[in-house]
PASE-229593 format. One line per field, with one value per residue (C-alpha): x, y, z. Coordinates in steps of 0.5 Angstrom, whole numbers, plus 500, padded with zeros to 3 digits. Last residue first. Example, Ala and Ser with C-alpha at 12.3 -4.5 7.8 and 13.67 -1.06 7.14 Angstrom:
<drendrens>
c1: [527;525]
c2: [498;491]
c3: [514;516]
</drendrens>
This chain:
<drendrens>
c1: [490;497;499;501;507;509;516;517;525;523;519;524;530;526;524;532;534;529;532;540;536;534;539;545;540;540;548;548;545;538;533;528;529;533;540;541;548;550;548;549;557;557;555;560;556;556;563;563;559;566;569;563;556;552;554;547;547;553;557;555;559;565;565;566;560;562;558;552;553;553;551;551;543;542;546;544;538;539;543;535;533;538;536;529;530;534;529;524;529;530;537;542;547;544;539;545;547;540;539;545;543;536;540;544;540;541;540;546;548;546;546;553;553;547;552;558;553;551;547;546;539;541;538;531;530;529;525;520;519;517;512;509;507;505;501;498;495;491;489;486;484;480;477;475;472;467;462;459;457;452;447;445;446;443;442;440;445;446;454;456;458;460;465;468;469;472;476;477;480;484;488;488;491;496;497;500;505;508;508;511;516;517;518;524;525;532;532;538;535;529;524;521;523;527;525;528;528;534;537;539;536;541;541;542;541;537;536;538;532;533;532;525;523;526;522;516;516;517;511;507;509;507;500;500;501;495;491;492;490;484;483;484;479;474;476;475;468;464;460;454;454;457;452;447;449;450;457;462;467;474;481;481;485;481;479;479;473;469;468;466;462;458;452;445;442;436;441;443;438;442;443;448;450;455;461;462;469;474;481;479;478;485;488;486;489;495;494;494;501;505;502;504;512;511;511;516;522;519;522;529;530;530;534;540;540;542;540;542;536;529;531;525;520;515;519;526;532;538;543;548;551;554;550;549;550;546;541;541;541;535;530;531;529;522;522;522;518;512;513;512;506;503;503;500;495;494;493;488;485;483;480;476;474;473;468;464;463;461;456;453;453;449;451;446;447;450;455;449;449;455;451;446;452;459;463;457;456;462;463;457;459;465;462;457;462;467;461;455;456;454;459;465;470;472;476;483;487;492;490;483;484;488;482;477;480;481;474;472;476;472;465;466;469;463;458;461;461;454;451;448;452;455;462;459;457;463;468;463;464;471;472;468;472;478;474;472;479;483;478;477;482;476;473;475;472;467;463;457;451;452;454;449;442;445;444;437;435;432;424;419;424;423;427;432;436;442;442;444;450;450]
c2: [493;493;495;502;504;507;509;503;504;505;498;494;497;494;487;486;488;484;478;479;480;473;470;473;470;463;463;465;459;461;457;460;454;449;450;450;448;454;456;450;451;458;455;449;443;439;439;436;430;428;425;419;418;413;409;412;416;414;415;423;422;419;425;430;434;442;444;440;446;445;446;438;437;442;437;432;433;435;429;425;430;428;421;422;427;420;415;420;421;414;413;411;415;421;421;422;427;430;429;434;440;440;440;446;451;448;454;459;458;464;467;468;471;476;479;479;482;488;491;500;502;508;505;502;510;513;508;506;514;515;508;511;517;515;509;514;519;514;512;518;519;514;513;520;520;514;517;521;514;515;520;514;513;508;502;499;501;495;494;500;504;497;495;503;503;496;499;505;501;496;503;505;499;499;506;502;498;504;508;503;502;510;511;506;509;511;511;513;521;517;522;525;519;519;519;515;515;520;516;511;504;500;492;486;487;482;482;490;491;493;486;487;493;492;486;489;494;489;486;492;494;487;488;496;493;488;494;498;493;492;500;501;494;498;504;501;497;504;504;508;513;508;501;506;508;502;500;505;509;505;507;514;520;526;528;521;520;527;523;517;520;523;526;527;530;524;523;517;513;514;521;524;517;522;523;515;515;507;507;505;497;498;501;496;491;495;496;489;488;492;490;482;485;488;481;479;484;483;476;479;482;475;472;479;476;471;464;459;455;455;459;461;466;462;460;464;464;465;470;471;476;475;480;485;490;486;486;493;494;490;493;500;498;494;500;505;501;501;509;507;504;509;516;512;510;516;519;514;515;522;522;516;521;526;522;518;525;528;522;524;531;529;531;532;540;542;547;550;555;558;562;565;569;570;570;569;563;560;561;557;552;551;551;546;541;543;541;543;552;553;549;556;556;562;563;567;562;562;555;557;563;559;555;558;563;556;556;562;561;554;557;563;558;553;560;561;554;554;549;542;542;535;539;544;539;535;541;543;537;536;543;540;533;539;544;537;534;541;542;535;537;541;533;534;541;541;535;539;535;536;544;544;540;544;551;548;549;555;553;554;548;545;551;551;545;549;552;560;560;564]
c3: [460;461;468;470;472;465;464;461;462;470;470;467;471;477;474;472;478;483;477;480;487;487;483;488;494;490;490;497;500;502;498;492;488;492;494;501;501;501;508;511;509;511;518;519;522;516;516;523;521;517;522;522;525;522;529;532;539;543;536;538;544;540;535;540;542;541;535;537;542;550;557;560;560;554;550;552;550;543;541;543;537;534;534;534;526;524;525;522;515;514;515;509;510;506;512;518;515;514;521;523;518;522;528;526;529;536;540;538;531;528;534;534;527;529;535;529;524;528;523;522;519;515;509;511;515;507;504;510;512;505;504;511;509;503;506;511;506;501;507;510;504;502;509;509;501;503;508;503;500;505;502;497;489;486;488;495;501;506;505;503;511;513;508;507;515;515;510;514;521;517;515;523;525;520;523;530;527;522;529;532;526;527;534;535;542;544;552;556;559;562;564;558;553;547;539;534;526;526;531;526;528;530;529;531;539;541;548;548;544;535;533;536;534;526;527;528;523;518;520;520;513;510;514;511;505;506;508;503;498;502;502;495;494;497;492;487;490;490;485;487;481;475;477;475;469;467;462;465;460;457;456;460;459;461;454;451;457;455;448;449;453;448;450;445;451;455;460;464;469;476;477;470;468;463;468;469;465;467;471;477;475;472;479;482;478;479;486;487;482;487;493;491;490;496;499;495;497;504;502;499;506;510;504;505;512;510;514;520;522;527;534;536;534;533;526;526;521;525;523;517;513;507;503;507;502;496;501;503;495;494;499;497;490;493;498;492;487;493;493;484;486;491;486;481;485;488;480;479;485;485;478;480;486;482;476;482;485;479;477;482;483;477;470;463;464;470;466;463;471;469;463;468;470;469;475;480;476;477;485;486;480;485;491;490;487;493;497;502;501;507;510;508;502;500;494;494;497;492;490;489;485;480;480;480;474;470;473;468;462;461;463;457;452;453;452;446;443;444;448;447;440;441;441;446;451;451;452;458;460;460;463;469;469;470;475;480;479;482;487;489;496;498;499;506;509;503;506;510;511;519;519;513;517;524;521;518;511;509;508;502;498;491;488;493;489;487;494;495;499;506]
</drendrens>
């Protein structure tokens, strides 16, 4: 059993049932590699403003470089008696090296240590998520570009609404994860400041210099209240709504790539590699993937609710509760990659049926908008106008037909506005192109758009630099 660091304050073991509940080295084990690098910041710190000897700094530096080294062989033994990874680490290091490992603690909390791995932690999954999300973006533009004379019905309700590209479709997804982009990044700026120093709640009374231990860990600014530093949990709150957002984007995605994919549908095939069959129905291809990408969505809203309820009643500063933050955190930090992986190679493989969405595209009246707008530009108001397709409709559906099919006499019986030309206005290719208007479906706006997705992707890798300006 491992020797407790606060032991001297108790005449009784702690209970097996107490460690085995208290225990969080078996999900914060994945801290190790930031715990040892803020814990050799620290010690450097420490030495630098004289709190110990510069001898005794080297002496804890080299030994958790060991640690480390020895941890990622699976040469270190991490068991519940040890309680965290932070425990286990300065266990592991005293044993080493003596009394000597036990001044790495000096003018620290686990406390702030925990705020300093999870920032740690974060800040690279961020940076990890952002440039997934670039991948999709990037993924997103060039099957528009592919498909880029490809017409299907645009739907509100789920009911046929008007003729669009398809490519106009995939460019709004572009957006919505563009608005992902910019929350992580905002995020990423809110995590990106040095709590270490706010030792348990009210600072330390050694001669520290945090602005020092933040230059060596690559932070721009350090906390403003020590309190505020060691109970802060908003980052990774924001985190997992900036998650869910995403996954809410990812989800709706998901669901038309099911619905298309039906044999009712059929407007696309999703490759096979990203299907799966039934036990006992050897016809079936299940679309697997979107349903599970729907189904985690569920689970991601899940952990921000967790992180909400979990903070929402703890008095400042520090409480045992925020133990409870780490597996929300990663279990999402984990999903989103896996999706956002999934998304960008299954997105380029899926197979369109462009004649089947071509035929929809003007199947159930979707050019009726385009027929009122006619008779406006002749002069009728535009309410007048919308009653007296909606009257052409009506007959249509009572003698079986398309507003394509009725001849010019049959629609005179509706408003004399109507003349030869009426028929141009129901041609597909020309409805498309003629919504113009900024952010329209015609085909010139959708070579814009892409054009500027482009030129906003290729600006953010020459950078090289996914995180915003601060």
């Amino acid at each position: 059993m491992a020797e407790k660091l606060w032991k001297g304050r108790f005449e009784q073991p702690t209970d097996k049932l107490v460690e085995e509940y208290t225990s969080s080295i078996h999900f914060d084990s994945r801290l190790y590699r930031y715990d040892i690098e803020g814990s050799i910041a620290h010690c450097r710190m420490l030495a630098e403003c004289r709190i110990i000897s510069h001898d005794e700094a080297s002496s804890i530096v080299q030994a958790l470089g060991e640690i480390l080294r020895d941890i990622e062989r699976g040469q270190v033994a991490l068991d519940s008696s040890q309680e965290d990874i932070h425990m286990a680490i300065e266990n592991e290091l005293t044993a080493r090296i003596g009394e000597t490992g036990g001044k790495l603690h000096t003018a620290r909390s686990r406390n702030d240590q925990v705020a300093l791995d999870m920032r740690l932690f974060m800040r690279d999954a961020l940076s990890g998520i952002l440039d997934l999300v670039r991948n999709v973006q990037s993924t997103l533009v060039a099957t528009a570009e592919r498909y880029i004379d490809v017409i299907m019905p645009g739907f509100t309700h789920l009911q046929h609404a008007q003729p669009i590209l398809f490519s106009h479709h995939l460019m709004a997804y572009y957006e919505m994860f563009g608005r992902d982009f910019a929350r992580f990044g905002d995020c990423l700026i809110r995590t990106d400041v040095m709590p270490l120093g706010s030792a348990a709640l009210a600072g330390t009374t050694f001669p520290t210099d945090m602005e020092w231990t933040a230059r060596q860990l690559g932070f721009p600014r350090v906390v403003a209240n020590s309190m505020d530093a060691v109970s802060d949990r908003d980052y990774l709150i924001e985190f997992c709504s900036d998650s869910a957002i995403l996954m809410m984007h990812v989800s709706r995605m998901a669901e038309e790539l099911i619905i298309w994919s039906s044999p009712e549908f059929a407007f696309i095939e999703i490759s096979d590699a990203f299907c799966t069959g039934s036990s006992i129905m050897p016809q079936k291809k299940n679309p697997d993937v979107p349903e599970l990408m729907r189904g985690k969505t569920g689970r991601v809203y899940g952990n921000l609710i967790a992180l909400l309820t979990m903070t929402k009643g703890l008095p400042l500063a520090y409480n045992r509760d925020l133990q409870e933050d780490k597996e929300p955190v990663f279990d999402t930090v984990d999903t989103l990659v896996a999706t956002l992986r999934l998304l960008s190679k299954m997105l380029p493989e899926i197979r369109i049926n462009r004649d089947r969405m071509a035929r929809m595209a003007v199947h159930n009246f979707t050019l009726a908008t385009d027929l009122a707008d006619y008779l406006v530009r002749r002069g009728i108001p535009f309410r007048k106008a919308h009653h007296v397709v909606g009257q052409v409709v009506q007959y249509c559906i009572r003698n079986g037909k398309e507003l394509s099919e009725c001849s010019l006499e049959e629609l005179k019986t509706f408003h004399k506005a109507f003349d030869e030309d009426v028929f141009q206005c129901l041609e597909v290719s020309s409805v498309i192109d003629r919504r113009k208007s900024l952010g329209g479906t015609a085909t010139s706006r959708v070579k814009e758009a892409i054009a500027r997705a482009r030129a906003e992707l290729e600006a953010c890798e020459t950078k090289g630099n996914r995180k915003p300006e601060k």
